[in-house]
C-alpha positions as CSV (number, residue, x, y, z in Angstrom):
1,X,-4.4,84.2,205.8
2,X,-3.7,86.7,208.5
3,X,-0.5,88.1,206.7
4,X,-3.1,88.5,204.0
5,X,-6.2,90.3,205.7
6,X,-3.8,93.1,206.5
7,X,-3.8,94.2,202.7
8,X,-7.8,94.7,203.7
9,X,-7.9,98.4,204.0
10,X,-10.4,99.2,206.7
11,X,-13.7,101.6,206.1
12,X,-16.8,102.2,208.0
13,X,-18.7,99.2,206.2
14,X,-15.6,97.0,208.3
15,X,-15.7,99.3,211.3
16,X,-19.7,99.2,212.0
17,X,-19.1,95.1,211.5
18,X,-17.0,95.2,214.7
19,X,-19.1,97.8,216.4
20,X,-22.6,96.0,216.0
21,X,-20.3,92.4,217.0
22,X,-19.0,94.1,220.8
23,X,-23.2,95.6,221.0
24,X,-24.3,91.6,220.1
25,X,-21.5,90.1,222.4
26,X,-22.8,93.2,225.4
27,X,-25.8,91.3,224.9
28,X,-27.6,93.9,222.3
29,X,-28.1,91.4,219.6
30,X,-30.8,92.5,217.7
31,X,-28.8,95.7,217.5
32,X,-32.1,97.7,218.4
33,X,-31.1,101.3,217.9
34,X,-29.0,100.5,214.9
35,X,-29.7,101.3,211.1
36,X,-28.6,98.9,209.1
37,X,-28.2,98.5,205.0
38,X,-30.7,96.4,204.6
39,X,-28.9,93.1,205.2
40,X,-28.6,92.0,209.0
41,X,-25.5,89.3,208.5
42,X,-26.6,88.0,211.4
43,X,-25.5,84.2,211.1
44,X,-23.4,84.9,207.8
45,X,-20.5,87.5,208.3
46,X,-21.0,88.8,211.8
47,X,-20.1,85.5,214.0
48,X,-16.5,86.1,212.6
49,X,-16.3,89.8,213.7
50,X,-17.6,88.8,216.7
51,X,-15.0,86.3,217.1
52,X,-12.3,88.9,216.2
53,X,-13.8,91.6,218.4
54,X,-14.0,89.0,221.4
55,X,-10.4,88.1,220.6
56,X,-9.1,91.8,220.0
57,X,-11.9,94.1,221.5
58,X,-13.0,97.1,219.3
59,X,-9.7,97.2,217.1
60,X,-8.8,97.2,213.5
61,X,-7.0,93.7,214.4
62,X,-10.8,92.5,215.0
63,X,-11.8,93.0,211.6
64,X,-8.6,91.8,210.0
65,X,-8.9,88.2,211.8
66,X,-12.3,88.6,210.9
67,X,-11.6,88.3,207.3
68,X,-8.7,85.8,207.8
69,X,-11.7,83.4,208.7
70,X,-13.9,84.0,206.3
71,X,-11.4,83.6,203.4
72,X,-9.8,80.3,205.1
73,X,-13.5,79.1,205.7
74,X,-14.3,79.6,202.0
75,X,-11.4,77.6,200.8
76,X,-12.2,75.1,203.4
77,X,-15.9,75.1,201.9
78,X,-15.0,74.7,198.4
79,X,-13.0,71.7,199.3
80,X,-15.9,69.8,200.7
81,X,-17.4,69.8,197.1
82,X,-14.2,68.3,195.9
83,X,-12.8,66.4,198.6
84,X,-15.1,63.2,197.8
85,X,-14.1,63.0,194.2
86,X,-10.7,63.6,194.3
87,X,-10.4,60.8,196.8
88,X,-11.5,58.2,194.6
89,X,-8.4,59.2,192.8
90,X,-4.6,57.4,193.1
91,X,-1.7,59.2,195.0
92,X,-0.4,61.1,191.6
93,X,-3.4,62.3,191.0
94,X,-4.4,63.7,194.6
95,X,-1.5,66.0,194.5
96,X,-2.5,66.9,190.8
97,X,-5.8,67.9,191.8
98,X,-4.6,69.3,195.5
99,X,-2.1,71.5,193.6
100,X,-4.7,72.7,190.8
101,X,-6.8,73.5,193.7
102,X,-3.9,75.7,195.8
103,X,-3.6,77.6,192.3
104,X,-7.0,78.2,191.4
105,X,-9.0,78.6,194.9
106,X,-6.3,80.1,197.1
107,X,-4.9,82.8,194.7
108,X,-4.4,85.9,196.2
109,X,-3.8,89.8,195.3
110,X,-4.8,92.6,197.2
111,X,-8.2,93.2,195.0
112,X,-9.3,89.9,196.2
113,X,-8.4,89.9,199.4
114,X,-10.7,93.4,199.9
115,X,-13.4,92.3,198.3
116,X,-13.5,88.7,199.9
117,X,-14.6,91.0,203.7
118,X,-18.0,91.1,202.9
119,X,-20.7,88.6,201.7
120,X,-18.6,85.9,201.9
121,X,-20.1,84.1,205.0
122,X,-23.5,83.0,203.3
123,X,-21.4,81.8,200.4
124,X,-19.4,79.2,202.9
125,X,-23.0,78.3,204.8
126,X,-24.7,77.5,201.2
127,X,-21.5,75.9,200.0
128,X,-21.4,73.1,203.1
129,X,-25.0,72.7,202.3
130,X,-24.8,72.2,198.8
131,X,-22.3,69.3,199.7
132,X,-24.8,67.9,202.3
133,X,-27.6,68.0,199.9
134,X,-25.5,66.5,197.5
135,X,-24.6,63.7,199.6
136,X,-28.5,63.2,199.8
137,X,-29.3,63.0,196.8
138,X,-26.2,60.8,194.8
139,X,-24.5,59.2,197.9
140,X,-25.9,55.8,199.0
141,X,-23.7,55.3,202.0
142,X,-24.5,59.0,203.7
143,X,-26.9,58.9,206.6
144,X,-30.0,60.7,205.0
145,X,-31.4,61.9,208.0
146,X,-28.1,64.1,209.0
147,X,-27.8,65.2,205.5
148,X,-31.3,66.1,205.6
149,X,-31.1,68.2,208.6
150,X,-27.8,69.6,207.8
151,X,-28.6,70.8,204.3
152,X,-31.8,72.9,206.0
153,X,-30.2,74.5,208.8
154,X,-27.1,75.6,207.1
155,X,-29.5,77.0,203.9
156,X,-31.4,78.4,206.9
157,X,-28.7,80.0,208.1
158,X,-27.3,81.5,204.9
159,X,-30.2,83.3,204.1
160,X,-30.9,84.6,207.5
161,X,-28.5,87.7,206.9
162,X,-27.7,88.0,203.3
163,X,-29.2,86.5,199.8
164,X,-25.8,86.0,198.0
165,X,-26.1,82.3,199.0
166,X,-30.3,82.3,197.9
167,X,-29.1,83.1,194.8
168,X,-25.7,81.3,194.2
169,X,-26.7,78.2,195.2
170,X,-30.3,77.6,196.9
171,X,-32.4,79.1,193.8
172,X,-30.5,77.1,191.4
173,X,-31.3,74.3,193.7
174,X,-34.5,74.6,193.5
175,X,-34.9,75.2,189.8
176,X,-33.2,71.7,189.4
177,X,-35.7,70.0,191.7
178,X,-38.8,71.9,189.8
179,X,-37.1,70.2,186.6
180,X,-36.8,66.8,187.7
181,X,-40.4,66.7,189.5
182,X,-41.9,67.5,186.0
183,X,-39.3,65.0,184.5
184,X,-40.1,62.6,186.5
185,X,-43.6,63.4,186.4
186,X,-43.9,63.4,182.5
187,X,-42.4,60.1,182.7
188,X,-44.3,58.5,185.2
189,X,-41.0,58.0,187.5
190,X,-41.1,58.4,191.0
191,X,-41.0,61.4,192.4
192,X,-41.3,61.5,196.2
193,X,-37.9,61.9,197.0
194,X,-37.7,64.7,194.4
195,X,-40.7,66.4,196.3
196,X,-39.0,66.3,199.8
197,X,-35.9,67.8,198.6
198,X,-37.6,70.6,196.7
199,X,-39.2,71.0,200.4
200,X,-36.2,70.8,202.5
201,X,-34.6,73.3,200.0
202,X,-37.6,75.9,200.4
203,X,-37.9,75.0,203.9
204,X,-34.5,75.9,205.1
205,X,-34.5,78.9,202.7
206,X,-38.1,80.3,203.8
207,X,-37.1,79.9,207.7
208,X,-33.9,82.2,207.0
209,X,-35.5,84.7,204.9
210,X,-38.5,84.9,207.8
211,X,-36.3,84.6,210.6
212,X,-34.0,87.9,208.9
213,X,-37.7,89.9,208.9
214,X,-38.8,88.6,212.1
215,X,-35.1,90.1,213.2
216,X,-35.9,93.6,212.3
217,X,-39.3,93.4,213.6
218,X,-38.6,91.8,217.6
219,X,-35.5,93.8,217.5
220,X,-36.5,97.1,216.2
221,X,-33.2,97.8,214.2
222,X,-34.3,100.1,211.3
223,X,-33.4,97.6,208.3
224,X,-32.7,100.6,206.3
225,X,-34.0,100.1,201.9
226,X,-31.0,99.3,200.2
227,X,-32.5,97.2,197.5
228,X,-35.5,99.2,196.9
229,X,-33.0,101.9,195.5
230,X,-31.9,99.5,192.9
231,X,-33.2,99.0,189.0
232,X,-32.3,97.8,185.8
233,X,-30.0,99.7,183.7
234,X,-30.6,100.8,180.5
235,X,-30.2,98.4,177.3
236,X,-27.4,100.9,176.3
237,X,-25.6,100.4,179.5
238,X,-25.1,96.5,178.9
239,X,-21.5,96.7,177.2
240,X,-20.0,99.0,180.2
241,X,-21.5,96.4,182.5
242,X,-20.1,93.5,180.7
243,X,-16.6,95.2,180.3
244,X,-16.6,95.7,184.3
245,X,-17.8,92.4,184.8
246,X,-15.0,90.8,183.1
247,X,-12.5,93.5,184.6
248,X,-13.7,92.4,187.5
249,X,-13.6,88.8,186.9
250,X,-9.8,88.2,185.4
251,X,-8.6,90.7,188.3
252,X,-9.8,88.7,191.5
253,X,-8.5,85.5,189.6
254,X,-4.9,87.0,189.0
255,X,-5.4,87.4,185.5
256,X,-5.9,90.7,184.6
257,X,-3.3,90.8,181.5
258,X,-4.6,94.3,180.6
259,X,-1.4,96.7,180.5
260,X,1.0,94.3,181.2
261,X,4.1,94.6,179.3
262,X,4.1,91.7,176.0
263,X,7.6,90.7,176.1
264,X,7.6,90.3,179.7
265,X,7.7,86.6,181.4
266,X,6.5,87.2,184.1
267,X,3.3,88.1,181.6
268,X,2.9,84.1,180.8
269,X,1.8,83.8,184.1
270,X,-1.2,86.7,183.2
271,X,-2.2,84.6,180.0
272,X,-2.6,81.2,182.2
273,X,-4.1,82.5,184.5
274,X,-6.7,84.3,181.9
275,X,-7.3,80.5,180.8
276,X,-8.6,78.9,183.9
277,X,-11.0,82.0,183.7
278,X,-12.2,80.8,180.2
279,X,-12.2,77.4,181.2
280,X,-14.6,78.0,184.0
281,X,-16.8,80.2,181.3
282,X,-16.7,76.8,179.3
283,X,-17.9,74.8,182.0
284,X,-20.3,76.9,183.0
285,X,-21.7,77.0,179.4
286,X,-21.8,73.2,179.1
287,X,-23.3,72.7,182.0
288,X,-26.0,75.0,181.5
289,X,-26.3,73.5,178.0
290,X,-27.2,70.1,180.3
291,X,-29.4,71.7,182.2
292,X,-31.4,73.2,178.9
293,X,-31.3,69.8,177.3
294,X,-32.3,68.0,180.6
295,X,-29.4,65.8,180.1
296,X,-27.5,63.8,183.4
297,X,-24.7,65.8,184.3
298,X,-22.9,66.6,187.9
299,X,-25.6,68.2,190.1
300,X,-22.8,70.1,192.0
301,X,-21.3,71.4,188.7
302,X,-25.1,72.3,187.3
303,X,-26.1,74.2,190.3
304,X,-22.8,76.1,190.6
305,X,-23.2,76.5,187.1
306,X,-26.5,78.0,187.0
307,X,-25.7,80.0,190.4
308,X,-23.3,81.9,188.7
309,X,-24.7,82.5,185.5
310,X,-27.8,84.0,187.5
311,X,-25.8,85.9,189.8
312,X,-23.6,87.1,186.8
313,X,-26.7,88.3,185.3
314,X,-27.8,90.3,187.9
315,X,-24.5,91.9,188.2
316,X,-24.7,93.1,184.7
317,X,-28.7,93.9,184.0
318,X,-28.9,95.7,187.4
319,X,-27.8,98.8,189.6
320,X,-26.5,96.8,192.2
321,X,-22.6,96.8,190.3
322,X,-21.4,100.2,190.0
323,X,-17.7,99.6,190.0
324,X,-14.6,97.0,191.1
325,X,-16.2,97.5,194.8
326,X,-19.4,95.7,194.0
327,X,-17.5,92.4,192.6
328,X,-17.9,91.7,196.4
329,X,-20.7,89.9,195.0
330,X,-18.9,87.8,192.9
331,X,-15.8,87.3,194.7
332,X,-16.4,83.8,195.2
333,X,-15.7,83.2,191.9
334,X,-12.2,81.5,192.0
335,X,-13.6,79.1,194.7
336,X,-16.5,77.7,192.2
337,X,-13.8,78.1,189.6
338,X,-11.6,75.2,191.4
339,X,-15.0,73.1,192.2
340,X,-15.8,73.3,188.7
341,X,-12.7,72.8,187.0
342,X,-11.7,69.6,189.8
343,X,-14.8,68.1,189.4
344,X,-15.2,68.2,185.5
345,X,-11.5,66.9,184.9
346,X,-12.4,63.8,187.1
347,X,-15.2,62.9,185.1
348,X,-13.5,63.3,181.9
349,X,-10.2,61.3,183.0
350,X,-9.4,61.7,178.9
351,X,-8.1,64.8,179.6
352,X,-5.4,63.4,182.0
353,X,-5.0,59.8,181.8
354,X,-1.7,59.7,179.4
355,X,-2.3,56.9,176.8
356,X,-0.7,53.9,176.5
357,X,0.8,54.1,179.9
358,X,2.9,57.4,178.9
359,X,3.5,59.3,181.5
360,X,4.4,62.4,179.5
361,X,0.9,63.8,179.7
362,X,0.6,63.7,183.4
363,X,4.1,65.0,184.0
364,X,3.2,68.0,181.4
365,X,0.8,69.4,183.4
366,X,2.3,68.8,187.0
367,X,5.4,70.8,185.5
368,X,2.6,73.7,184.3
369,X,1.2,73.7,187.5
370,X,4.6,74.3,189.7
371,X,5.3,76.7,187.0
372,X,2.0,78.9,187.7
373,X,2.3,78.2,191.0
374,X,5.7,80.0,191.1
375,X,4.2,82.9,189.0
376,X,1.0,83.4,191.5
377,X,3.7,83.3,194.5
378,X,5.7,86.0,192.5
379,X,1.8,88.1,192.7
380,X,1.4,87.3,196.7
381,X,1.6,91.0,198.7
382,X,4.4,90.4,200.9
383,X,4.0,89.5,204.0
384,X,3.1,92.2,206.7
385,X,1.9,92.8,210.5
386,X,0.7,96.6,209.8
387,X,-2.4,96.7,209.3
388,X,-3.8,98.5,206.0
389,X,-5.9,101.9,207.4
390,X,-6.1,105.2,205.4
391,X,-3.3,107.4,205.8
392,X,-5.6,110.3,206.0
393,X,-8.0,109.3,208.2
394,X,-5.1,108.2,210.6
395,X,-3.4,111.7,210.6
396,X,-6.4,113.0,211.3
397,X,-7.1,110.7,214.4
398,X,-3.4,111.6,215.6
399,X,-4.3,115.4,215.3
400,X,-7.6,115.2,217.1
401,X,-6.0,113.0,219.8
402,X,-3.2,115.7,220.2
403,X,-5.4,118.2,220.8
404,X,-7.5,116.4,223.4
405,X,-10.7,115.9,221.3
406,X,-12.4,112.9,221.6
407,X,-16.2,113.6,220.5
408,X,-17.6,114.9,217.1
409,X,-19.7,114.8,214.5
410,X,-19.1,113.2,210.9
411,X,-20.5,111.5,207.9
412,X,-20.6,107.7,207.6
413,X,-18.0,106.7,205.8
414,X,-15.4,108.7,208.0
415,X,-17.2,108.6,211.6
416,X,-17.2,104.6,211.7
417,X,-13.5,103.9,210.8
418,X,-12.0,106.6,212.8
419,X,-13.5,105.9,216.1
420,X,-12.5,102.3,215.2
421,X,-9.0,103.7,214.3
422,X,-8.8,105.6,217.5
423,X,-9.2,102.4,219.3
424,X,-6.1,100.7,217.7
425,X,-4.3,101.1,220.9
């Protein structure tokens, strides 16, 4: 994951990360004279700069072991939401399951890889707490009281920062509660329990979303209006937004086939790709189908489901996706991809299980697997200790340096990275 981060090109979003995690770890952590863009990451991104920074100091090695975490964590999170069910499964099909999860959750490219820096902390915090509320709701043998407390704190925590989590996970969350209290209600079934988890949901939520403001306010850090600049684009503007969101889409999952050569083998591994992509579309569909029809389904697979349909919609109807940059939003996808895919192929065993006792069907698909596996290693950047900064803004830190100047002036998005750049060492 390190050998990875390096392909993350620094710029002064990365740089100010590092900057405002040394002020927090000098013991400035509301940041006080800082302005911000309208999103604090205080318990979502920043603890891994600051762990980076207090590793590395103020260096462009802080922010790449910065992102190393984040993208390990968020494979680490999406496994919780599969770990339980692929258990209950017998040794061939663990390492089924453990490979499909390697291919789908832990592909890499270098789009990825820069878009996964940002936003990616609340998605880990609300994905752990999906699985503890999970384990509330559907798990008899869990200790209610710890998942309880765990599923508030860490939706607490992923709100206090960000909203990609809010709206990913904890909204849906709460939509499915509202649903089964009127269910439940219309049917005269009970309906306590339904009511305390809609409370913990919106309790945890409400104290991060509070605690974010009451930030700003006891700190003084100007919070800056980034969504207030935002709108809904025009009706006419839908197919661009849909084209970018699917450019978008099949490129972080490896499977951006557009250009590629037709005759080519190596293409194959483009196509397959393309299909998991489609196949997490499909699930997504059905489940929200389930959801619609109030029928029983898999509460993780409906709330991921409905997450990403809403958060899909708001990349598409709204301002804040203006090009491949803003799929930072989205760039969880291949994680819920694996979840969803993982999950739904152990509840529909048809799909494996080889009749008869054949073992042709199993053996088919562990061979497709390797296969893809082989292609996505073929798509890995190679492995490399130099970290990825802009050649320009590098020669230009040399030449200031050579001439003995060490103070000046600048806009944003050049000031930031080169100071950090000047403090490679």
């Amino acid at each position: 994951m390190f050998y990875i981060a390096n392909y993350v090109e620094s710029n002064s979003d990365l740089a100010t990360m590092v900057f405002g995690a040394d002020d927090m770890i000098h013991g400035d952590f509301f940041r006080s004279s800082w302005t911000l863009s309208g999103i604090s990451f205080t318990f979502t991104d920043m603890p891994y700069f600051v762990i980076g920074t207090i590793l590395k100091g103020v260096s462009p090695t802080a922010y790449v072991i910065a992102c190393a975490l984040m993208i390990f964590m968020l494979a680490i999170s999406a496994w919780f939401l599969v770990k339980d069910k692929i258990r209950t499964q017998s040794m061939k099909y663990k390492f089924f399951y453990f490979l499909l999860f390697l291919l789908v959750c832990c592909t890499m490219n270098d789009f990825l890889s820069n878009i996964l820096r940002i936003h990616t902390g609340s998605v880990i915090l609300a994905f752990v707490g999906l699985y503890f509320l999970d384990k509330f709701l559907n798990d008899s043998n869990t200790n209610k009281k710890i998942s309880v407390i765990c599923t508030a704190v860490l939706f607490l925590f992923s709100c206090w920062g960000d909203r990609v989590g809010l709206l990913i996970v904890i909204l849906p969350a709460i939509i499915l509660q509202m649903l089964d209290i009127f269910d439940r209600y219309n049917s005269n079934g009970q309906i306590e329990k339904s009511i305390i988890t809609f409370i913990i949901i919106c309790a945890g939520a409400l104290a991060g979303l509070l605690l974010d403001k009451l930030y700003f306010i006891i700190g003084g850090a100007d919070p800056n209006a980034f969504l207030s600049s935002k709108y809904f684009v025009n009706f006419s503007d839908y197919w661009d937004k849909i084209v970018l969101y699917l450019n978008c889409v099949f490129e972080m999952n490896g499977s951006a086939f557009q250009g590629k050569p037709i005759l080519k083998i190596s293409t194959i591994g483009y196509f397959a790709k393309a299909i998991i992509v489609i196949s997490t579309f499909i699930i997504v569909f059905f489940n929200l189908k389930a959801i619609f029809m109030r029928q029983k389904g898999d509460y993780i697979c409906q709330v991921l489901s409905l997450g990403h349909f809403l958060i899909s919609l708001v990349f598409i109807i709204t301002t804040i996706s203006v090009d491949g940059s803003s799929s930072r939003y989205i760039a969880y996808f291949p994680a819920c991809s694996a979840v969803l895919i993982i999950r739904t192929l152990i509840l529909k065993p048809d799909i494996l299980i080889e009749p008869d006792g054949k073992k042709l069907k199993y053996m088919t698909m562990i061979c497709t697997l390797i296969i893809l596996m082989i292609f996505e290693l073929r798509n890995v950047p190679k492995m490399t200790t130099n970290i990825s900064l802009p050649s320009e803004q590098v020669e230009l830190v040399d030449a200031l340096e050579e001439k003995g100047l060490t103070n000046g002036y600048s806009d944003f998005w050049n000031a930031s990275n080169i100071s950090l750049i000047s403090s490679r060492g």
